[in-house]
PyMOL CGO cylinders between C-alpha atoms (Angstrom):
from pymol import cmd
from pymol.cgo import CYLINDER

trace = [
    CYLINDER, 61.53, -130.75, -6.99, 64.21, -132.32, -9.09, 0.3, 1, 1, 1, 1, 1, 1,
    CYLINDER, 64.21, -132.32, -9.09, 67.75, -131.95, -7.92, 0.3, 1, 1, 1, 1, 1, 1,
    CYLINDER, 67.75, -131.95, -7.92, 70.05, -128.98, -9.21, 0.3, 1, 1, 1, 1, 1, 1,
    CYLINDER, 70.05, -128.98, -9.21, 71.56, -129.16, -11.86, 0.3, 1, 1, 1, 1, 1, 1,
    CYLINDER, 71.56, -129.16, -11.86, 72.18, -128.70, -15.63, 0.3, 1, 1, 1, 1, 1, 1,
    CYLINDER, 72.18, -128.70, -15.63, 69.56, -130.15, -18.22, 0.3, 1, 1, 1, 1, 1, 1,
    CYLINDER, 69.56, -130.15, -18.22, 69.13, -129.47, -21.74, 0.3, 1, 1, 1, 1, 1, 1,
    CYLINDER, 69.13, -129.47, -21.74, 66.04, -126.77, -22.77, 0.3, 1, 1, 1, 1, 1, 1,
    CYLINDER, 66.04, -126.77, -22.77, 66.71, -127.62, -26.51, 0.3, 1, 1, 1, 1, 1, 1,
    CYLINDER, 66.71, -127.62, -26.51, 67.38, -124.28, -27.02, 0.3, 1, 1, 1, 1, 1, 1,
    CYLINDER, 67.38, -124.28, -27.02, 69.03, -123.52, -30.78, 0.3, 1, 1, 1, 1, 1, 1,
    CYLINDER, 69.03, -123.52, -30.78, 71.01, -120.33, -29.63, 0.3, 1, 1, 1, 1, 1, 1,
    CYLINDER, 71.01, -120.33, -29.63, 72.14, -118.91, -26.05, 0.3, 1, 1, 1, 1, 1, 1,
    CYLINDER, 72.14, -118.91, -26.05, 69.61, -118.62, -23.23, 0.3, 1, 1, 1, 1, 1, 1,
    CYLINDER, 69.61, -118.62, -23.23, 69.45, -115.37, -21.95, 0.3, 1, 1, 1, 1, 1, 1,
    CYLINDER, 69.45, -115.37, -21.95, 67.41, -115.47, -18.65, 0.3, 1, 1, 1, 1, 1, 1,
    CYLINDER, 67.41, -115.47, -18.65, 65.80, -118.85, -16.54, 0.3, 1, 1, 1, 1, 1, 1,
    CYLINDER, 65.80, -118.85, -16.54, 62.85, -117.82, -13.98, 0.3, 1, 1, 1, 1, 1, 1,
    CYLINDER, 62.85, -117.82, -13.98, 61.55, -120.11, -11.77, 0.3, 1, 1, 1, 1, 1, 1,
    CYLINDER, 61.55, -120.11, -11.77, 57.60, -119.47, -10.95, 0.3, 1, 1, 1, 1, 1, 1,
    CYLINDER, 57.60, -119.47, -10.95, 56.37, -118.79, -7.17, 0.3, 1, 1, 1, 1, 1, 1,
    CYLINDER, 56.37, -118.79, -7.17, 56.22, -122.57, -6.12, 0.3, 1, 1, 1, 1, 1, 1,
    CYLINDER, 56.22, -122.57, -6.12, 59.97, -123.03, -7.70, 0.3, 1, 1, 1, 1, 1, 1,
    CYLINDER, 59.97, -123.03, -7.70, 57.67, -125.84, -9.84, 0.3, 1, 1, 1, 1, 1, 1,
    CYLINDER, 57.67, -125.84, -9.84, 57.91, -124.26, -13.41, 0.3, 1, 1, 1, 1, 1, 1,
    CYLINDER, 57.91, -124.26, -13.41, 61.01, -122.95, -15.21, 0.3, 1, 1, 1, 1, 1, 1,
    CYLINDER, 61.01, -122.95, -15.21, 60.67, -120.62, -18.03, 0.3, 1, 1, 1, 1, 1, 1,
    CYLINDER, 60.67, -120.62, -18.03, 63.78, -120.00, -20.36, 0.3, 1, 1, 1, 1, 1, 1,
    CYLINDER, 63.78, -120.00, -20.36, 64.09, -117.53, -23.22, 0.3, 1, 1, 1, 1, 1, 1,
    CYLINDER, 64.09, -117.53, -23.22, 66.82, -117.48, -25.74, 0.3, 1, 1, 1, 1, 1, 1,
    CYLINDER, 66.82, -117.48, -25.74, 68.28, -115.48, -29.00, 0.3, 1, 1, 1, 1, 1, 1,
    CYLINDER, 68.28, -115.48, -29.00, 66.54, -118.55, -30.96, 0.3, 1, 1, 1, 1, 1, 1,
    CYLINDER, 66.54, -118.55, -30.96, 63.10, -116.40, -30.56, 0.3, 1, 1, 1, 1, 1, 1,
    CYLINDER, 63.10, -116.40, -30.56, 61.61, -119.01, -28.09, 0.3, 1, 1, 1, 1, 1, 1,
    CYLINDER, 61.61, -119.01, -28.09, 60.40, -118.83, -24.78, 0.3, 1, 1, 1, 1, 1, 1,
    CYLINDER, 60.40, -118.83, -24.78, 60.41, -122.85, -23.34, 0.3, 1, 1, 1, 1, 1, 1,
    CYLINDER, 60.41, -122.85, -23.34, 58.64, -123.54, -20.19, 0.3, 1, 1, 1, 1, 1, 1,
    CYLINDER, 58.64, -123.54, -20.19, 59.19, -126.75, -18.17, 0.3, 1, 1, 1, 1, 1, 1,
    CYLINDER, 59.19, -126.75, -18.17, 57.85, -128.92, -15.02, 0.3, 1, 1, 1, 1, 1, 1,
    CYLINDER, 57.85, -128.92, -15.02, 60.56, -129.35, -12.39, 0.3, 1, 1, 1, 1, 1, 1,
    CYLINDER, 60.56, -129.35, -12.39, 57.82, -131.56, -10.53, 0.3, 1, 1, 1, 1, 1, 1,
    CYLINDER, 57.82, -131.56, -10.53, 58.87, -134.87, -9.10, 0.3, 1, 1, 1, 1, 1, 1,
    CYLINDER, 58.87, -134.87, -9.10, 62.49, -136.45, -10.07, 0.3, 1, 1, 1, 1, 1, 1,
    CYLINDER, 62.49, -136.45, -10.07, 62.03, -134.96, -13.72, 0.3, 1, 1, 1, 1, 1, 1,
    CYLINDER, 62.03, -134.96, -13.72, 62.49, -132.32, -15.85, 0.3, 1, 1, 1, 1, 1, 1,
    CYLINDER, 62.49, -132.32, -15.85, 59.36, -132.42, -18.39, 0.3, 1, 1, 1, 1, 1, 1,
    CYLINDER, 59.36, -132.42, -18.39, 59.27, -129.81, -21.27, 0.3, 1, 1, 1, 1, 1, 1,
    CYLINDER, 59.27, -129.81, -21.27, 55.89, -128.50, -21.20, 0.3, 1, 1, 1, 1, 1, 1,
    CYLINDER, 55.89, -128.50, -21.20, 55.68, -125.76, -23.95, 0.3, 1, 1, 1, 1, 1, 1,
    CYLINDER, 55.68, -125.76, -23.95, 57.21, -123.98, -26.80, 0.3, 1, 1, 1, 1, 1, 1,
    CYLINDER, 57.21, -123.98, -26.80, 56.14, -120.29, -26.54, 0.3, 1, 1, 1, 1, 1, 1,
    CYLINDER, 56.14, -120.29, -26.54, 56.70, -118.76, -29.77, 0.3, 1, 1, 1, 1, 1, 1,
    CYLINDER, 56.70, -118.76, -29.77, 55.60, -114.67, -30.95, 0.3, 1, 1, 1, 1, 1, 1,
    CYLINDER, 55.60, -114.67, -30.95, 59.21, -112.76, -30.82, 0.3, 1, 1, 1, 1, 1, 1,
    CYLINDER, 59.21, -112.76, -30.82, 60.70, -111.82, -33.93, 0.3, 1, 1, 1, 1, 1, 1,
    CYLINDER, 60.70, -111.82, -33.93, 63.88, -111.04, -32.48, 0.3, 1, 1, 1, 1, 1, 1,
    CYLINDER, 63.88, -111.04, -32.48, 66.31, -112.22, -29.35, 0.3, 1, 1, 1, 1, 1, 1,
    CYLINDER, 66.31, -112.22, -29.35, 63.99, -112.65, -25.85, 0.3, 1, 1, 1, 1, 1, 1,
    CYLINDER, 63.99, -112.65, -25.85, 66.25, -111.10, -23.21, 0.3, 1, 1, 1, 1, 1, 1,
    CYLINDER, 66.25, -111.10, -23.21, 63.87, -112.17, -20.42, 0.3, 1, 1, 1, 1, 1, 1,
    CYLINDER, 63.87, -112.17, -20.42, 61.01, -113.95, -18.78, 0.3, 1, 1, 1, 1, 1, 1,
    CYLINDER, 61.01, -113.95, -18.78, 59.18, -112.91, -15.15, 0.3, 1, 1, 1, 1, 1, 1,
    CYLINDER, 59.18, -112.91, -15.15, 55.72, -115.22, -13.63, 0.3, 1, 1, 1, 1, 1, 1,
    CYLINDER, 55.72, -115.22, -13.63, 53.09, -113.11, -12.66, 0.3, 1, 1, 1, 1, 1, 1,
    CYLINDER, 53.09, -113.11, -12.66, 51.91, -114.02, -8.57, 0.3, 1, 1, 1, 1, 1, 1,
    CYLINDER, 51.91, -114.02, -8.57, 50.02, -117.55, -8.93, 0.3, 1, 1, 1, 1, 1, 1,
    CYLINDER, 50.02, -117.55, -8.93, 47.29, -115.49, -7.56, 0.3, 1, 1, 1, 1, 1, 1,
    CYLINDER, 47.29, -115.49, -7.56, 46.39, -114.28, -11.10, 0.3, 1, 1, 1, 1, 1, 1,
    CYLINDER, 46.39, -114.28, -11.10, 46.97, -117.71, -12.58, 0.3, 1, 1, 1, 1, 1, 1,
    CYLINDER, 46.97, -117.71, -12.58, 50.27, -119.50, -15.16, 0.3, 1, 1, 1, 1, 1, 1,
    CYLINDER, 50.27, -119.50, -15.16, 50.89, -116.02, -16.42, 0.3, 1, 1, 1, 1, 1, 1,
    CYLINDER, 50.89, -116.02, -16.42, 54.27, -115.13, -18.02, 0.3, 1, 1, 1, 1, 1, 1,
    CYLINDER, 54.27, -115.13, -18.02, 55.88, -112.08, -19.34, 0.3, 1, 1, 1, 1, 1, 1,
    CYLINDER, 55.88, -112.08, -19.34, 58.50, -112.00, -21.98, 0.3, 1, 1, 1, 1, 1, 1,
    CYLINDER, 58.50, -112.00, -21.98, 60.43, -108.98, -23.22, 0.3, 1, 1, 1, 1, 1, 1,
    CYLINDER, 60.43, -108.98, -23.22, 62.50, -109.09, -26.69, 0.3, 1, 1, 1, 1, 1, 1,
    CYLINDER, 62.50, -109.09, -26.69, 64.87, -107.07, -28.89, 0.3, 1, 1, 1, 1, 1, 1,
    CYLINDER, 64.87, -107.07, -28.89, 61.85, -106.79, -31.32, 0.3, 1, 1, 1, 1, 1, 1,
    CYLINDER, 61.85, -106.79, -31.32, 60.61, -104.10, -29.34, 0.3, 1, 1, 1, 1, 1, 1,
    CYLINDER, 60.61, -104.10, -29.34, 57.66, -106.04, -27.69, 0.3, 1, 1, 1, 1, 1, 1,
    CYLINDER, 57.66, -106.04, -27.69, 56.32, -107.61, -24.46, 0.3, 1, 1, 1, 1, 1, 1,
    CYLINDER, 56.32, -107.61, -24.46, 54.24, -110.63, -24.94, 0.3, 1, 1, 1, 1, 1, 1,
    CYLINDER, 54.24, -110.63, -24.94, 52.25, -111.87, -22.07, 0.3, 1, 1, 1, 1, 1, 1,
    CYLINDER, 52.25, -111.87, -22.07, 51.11, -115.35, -22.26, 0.3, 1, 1, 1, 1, 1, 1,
    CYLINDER, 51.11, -115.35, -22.26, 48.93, -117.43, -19.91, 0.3, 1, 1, 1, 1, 1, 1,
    CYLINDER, 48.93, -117.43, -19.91, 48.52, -121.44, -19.37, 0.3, 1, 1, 1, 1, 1, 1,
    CYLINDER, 48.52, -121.44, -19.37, 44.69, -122.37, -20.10, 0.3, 1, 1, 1, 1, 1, 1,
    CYLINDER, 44.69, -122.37, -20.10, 42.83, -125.11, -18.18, 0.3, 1, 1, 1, 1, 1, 1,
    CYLINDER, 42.83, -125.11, -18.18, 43.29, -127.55, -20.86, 0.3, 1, 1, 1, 1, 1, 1,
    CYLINDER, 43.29, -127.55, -20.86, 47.58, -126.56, -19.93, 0.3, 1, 1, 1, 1, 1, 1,
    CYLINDER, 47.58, -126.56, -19.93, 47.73, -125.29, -23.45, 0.3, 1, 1, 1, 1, 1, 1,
    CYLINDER, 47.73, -125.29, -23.45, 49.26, -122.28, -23.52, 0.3, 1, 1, 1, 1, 1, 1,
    CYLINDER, 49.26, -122.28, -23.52, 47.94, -118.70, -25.57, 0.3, 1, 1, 1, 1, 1, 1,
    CYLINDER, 47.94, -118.70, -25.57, 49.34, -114.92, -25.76, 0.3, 1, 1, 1, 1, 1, 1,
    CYLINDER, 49.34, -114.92, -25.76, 46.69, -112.91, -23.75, 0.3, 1, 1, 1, 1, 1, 1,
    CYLINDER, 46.69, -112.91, -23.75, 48.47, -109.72, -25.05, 0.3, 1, 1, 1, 1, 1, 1,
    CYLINDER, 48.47, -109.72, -25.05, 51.43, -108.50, -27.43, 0.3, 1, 1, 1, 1, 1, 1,
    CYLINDER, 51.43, -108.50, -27.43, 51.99, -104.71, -26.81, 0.3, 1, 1, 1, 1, 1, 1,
    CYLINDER, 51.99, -104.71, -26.81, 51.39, -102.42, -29.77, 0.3, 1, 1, 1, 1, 1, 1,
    CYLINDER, 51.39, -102.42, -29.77, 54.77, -102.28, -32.07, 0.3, 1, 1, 1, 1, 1, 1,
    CYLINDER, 54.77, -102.28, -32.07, 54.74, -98.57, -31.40, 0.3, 1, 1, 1, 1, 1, 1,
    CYLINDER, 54.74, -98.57, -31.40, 54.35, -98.59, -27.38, 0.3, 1, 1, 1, 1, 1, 1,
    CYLINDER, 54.35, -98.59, -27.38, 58.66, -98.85, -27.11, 0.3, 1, 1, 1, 1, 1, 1,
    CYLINDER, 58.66, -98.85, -27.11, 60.72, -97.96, -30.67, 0.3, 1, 1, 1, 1, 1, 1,
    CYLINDER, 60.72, -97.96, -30.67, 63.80, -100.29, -29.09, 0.3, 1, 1, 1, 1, 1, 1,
    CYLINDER, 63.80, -100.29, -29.09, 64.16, -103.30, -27.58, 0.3, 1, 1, 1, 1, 1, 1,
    CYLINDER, 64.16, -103.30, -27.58, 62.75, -104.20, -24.18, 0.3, 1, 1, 1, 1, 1, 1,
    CYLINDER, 62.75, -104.20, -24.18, 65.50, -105.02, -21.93, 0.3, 1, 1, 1, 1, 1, 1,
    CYLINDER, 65.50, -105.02, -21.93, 64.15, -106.05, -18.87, 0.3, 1, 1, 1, 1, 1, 1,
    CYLINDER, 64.15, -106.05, -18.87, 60.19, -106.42, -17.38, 0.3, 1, 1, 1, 1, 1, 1,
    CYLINDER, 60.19, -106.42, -17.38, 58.87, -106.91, -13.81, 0.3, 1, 1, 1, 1, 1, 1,
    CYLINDER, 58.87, -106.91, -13.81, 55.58, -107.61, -12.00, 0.3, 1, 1, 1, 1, 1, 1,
    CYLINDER, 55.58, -107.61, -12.00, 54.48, -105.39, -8.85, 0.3, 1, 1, 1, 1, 1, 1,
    CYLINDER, 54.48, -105.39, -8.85, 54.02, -106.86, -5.49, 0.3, 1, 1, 1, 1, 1, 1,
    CYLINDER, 54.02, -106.86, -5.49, 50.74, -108.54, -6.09, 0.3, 1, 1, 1, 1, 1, 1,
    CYLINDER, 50.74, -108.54, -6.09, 49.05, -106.55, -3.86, 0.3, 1, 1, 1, 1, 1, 1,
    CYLINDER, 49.05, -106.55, -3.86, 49.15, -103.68, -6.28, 0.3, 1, 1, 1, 1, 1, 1,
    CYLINDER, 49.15, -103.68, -6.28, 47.06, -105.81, -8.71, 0.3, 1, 1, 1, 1, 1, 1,
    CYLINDER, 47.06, -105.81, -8.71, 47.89, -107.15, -12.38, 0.3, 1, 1, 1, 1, 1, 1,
    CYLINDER, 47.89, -107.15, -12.38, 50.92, -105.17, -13.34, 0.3, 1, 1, 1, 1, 1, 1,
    CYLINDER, 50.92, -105.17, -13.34, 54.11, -104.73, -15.72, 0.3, 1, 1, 1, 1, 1, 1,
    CYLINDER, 54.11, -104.73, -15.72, 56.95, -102.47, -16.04, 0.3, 1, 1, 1, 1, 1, 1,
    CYLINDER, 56.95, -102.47, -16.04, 59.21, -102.91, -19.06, 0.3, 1, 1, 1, 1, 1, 1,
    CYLINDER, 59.21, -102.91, -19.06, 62.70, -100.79, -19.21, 0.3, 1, 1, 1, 1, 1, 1,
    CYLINDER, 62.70, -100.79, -19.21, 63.69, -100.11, -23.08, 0.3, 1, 1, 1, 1, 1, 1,
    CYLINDER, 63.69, -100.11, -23.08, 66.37, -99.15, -24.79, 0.3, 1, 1, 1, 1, 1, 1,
    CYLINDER, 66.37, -99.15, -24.79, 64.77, -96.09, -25.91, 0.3, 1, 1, 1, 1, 1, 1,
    CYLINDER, 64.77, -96.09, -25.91, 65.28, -94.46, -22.90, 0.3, 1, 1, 1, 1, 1, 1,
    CYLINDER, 65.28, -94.46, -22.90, 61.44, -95.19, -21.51, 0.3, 1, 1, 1, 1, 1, 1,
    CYLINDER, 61.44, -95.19, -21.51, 59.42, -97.97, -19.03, 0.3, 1, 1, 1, 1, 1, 1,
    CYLINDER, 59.42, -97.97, -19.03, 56.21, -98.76, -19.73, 0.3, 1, 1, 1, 1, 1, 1,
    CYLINDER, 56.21, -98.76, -19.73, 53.73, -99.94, -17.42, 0.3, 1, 1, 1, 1, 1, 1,
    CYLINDER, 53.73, -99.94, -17.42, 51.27, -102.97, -18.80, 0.3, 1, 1, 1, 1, 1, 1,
    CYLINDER, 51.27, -102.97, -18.80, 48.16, -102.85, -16.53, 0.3, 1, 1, 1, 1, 1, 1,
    CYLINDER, 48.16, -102.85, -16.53, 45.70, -105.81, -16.79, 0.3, 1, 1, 1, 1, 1, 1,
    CYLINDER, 45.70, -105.81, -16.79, 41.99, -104.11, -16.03, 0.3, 1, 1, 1, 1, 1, 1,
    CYLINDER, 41.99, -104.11, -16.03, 39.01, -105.06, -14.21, 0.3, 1, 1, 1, 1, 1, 1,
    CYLINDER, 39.01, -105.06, -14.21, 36.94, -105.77, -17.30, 0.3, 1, 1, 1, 1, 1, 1,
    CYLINDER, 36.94, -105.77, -17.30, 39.46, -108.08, -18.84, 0.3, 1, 1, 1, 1, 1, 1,
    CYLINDER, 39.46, -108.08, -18.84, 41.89, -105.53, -21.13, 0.3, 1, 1, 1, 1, 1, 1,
    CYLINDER, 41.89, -105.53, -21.13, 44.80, -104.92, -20.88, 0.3, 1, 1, 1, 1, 1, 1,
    CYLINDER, 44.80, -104.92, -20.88, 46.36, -100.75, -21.20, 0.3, 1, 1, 1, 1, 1, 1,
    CYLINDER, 46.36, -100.75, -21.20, 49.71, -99.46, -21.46, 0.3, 1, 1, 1, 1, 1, 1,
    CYLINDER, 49.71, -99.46, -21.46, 50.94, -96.65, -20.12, 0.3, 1, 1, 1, 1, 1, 1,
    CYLINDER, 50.94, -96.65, -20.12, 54.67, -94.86, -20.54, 0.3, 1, 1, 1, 1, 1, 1,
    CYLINDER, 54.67, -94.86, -20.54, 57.11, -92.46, -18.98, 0.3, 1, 1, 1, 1, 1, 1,
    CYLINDER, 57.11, -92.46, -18.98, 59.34, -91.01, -21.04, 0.3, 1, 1, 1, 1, 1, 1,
    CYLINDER, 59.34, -91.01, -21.04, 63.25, -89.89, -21.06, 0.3, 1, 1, 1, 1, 1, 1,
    CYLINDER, 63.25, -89.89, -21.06, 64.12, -91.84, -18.29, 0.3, 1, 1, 1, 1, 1, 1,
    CYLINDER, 64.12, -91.84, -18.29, 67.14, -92.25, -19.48, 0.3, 1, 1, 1, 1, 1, 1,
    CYLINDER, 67.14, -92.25, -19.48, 69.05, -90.67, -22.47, 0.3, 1, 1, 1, 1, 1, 1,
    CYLINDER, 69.05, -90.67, -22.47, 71.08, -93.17, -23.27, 0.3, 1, 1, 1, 1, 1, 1,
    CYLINDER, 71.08, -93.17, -23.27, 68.19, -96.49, -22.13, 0.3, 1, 1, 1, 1, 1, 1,
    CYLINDER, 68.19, -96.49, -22.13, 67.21, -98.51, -19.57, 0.3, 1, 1, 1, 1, 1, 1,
    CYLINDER, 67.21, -98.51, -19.57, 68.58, -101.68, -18.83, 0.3, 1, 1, 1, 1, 1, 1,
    CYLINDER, 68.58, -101.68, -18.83, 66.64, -102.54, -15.93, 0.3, 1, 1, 1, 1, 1, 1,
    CYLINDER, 66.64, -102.54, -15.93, 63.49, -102.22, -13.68, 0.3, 1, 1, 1, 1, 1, 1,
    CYLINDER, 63.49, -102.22, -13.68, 62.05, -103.31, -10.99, 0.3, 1, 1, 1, 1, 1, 1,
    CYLINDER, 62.05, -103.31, -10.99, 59.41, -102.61, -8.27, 0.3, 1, 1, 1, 1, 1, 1,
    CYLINDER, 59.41, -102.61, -8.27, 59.64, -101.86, -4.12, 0.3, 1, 1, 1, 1, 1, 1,
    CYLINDER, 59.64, -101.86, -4.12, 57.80, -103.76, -1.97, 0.3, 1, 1, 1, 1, 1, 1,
    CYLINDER, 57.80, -103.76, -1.97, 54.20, -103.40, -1.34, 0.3, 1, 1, 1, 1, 1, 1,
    CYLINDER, 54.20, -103.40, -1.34, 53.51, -101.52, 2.63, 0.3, 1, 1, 1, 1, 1, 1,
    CYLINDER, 53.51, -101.52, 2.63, 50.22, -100.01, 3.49, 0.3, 1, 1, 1, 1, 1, 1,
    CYLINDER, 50.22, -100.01, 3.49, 49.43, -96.70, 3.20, 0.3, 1, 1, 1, 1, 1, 1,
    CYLINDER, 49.43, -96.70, 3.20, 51.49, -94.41, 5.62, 0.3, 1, 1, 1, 1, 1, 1,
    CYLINDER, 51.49, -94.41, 5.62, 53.72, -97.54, 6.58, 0.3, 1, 1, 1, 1, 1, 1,
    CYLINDER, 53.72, -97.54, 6.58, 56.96, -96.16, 5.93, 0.3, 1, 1, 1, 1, 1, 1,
    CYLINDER, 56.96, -96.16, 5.93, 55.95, -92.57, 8.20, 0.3, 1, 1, 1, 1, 1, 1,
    CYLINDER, 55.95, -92.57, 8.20, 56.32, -93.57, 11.79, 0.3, 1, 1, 1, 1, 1, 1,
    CYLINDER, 56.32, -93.57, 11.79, 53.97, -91.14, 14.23, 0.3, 1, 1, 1, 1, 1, 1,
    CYLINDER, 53.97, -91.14, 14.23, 56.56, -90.74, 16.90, 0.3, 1, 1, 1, 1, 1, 1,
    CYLINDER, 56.56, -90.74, 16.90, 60.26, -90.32, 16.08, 0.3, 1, 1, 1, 1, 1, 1,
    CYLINDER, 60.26, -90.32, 16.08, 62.56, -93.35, 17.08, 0.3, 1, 1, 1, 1, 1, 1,
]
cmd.load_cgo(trace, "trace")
């Protein structure tokens, strides 16, 4: 991996979140400019791989999926949407799902994938006081779910526990 450092993502406004993927090989960036930019931190340099571009507002953040589903990445914006996108074999890269403009009605402040072990899945805090859970499904769709008035006045952020087996956290005899 290249050395630390700064490097410019050609970004046209301020970058709001950097995410590197499970391997620390890929960076994604996101910024108020709309764009999400993903680039290769392979080898000695720092090669821009992709323009991601769907938003129609400010993208507040970015999270990888677990490799074990593939180059998936989430984005979440002020528009009100989550966009998932995923990196084809040719390395081009495609939205595999936008979430319906009526699934959050303000932005989406912060997203995060379960343990993977849990399978193919989202939540997404909004400002209008709900998370919503994006579920990939066994036939290839994708569903959203929601739980309301989490909080009355939004949520800013979510994320997820770690995965332990069933019964893992009860212990049979006391300490």
């Amino acid at each position: 991996m290249a050395a630390a450092g700064t490097f410019e993502s050609g970004h046209v406004d301020m970058v709001h979140d950097a995410q590197l993927d499970y391997y620390g090989k890929r960076l994604a960036t996101c910024s108020s400019d709309r764009v999400v930019k993903v680039f290769d931190l392979s080898g000695e340099q720092r090669t821009h791989i992709a323009d991601l571009k769907g938003h129609e507002g400010p993208v507040w953040q970015v999270c990888w999926a677990h490799p074990r589903y593939g180059a998936i990445l989430a984005s979440a914006s002020f528009d009100h949407r989550i966009i998932l996108w995923r990196e084809g074999p040719d390395g081009q890269w495609s939205q595999v799902y936008k979430t319906p403009s009526t699934l959050h009605t303000a932005s989406v402040n912060s997203i995060a994938f379960a343990p993977q072990e849990l399978g193919l899945l989202l939540a997404c805090a909004s400002s209008d006081g709900t998370v919503s859970i994006v579920e990939h499904k066994p036939d290839g769709t994708w569903e959203t779910s929601k739980i309301n008035n989490v909080h009355a006045i939004g949520v800013t952020s979510v994320s997820w526990a770690p995965a332990v087996p069933a019964g893992g956290l009860v212990a049979s005899q006391p300490p």
